[in-house]
C-alpha positions in Angstrom: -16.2 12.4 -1.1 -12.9 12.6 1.0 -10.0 10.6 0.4 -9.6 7.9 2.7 -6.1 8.7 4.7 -2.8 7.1 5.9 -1.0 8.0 8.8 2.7 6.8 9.3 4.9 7.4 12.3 8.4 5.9 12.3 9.9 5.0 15.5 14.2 3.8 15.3 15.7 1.7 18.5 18.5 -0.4 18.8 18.1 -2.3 15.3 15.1 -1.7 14.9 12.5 0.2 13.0 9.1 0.4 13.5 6.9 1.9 11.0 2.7 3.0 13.0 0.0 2.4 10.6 -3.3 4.5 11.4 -5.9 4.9 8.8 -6.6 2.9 5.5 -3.9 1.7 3.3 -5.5 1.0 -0.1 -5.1 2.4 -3.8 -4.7 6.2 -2.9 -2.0 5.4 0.4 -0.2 2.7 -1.1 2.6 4.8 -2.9 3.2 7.2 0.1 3.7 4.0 2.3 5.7 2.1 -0.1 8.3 5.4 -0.1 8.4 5.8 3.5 8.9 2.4 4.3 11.6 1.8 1.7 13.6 4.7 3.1 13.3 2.9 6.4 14.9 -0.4 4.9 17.2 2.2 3.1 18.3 3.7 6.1 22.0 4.0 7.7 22.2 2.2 9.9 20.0 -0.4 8.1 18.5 -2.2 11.0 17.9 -5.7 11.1 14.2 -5.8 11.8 11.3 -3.9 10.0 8.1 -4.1 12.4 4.8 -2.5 10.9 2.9 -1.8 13.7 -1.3 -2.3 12.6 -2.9 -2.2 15.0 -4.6 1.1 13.7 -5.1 0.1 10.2 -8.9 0.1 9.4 -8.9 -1.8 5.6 -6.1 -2.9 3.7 -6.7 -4.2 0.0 -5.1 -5.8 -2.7 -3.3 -2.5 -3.3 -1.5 -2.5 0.7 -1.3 -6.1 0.2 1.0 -5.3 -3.3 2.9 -2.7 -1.3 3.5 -5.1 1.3 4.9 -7.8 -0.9 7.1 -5.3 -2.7 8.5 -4.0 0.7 9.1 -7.7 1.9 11.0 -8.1 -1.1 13.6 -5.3 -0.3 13.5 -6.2 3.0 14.5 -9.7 2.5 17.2 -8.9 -0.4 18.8 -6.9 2.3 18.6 -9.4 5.1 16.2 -7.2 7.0 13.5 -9.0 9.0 9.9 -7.9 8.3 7.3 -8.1 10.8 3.4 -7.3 11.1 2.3 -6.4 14.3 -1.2 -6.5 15.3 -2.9 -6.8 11.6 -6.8 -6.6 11.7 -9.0 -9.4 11.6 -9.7 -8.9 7.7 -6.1 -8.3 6.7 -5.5 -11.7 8.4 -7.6 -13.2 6.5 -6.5 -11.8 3.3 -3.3 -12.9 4.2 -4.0 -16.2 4.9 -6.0 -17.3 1.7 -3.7 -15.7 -0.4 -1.0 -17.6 1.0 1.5 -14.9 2.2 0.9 -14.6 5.8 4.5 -16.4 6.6 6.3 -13.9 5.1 5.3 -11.8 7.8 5.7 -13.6 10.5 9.6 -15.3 11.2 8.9 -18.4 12.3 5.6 -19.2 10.7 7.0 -21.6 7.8 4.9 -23.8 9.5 2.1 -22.1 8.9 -1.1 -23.3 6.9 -0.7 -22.8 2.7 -4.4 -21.5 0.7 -5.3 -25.2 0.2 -5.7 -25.8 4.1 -7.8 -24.0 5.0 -11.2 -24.3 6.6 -14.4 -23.2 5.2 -16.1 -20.2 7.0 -18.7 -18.6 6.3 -19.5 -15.1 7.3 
């Protein structure tokens, strides 16, 4: 059985970095992501927004979501706004019923807490 891979393209503009997400990011990518995306926070010049671009990203799991929540620690410690782009329907959801989705999204304070939400079935 293969493993199940991550791909990661970093793209820098004028303050800021966006960080492609292609493939699965799970137990076995997590760590690689984690070190390429702290190096972009790391970076001089730090830049001011962290976008993570998902449109490509086939499963996340409670492993990316871990890595996510670490990286949106640094990010915010440093003053660096972190932002998902485009996250899949099931990483929305995952988001969303554990509670975190406005961390990822400036702006969304607003946005609807674990206990709010609706009952689907699927």
């Amino acid at each position: 059985m293969s493993v199940p891979s991550l791909s990661l393209t970093v793209e820098t503009g004028e303050g800021t970095t966006r960080l492609r997400l292609a493939g699965v990011l799970d137990y076995d990518t997590s760590d690689a992501f984690g070190i390429r995306a702290t190096a972009c926070v790391d970076a001089d010049p730090r830049p001011a927004e962290l976008r993570l671009d998902c449109a490509k990203l086939r499963l996340c799991d409670s492993m990316g979501l871990a890595v996510l929540l670490m990286i949106h620690r640094r990010t915010a410690a440093r003053g660096i706004t972190l932002v998902l782009d485009d996250p899949p329907a099931s990483m929305e959801r995952m988001l969303r019923i554990t509670g975190t989705r406005h961390l990822f999204a400036p702006g969304a304070g607003e946005s609807r807490g674990p206990d709010e939400l609706s009952e689907t079935t699927d």
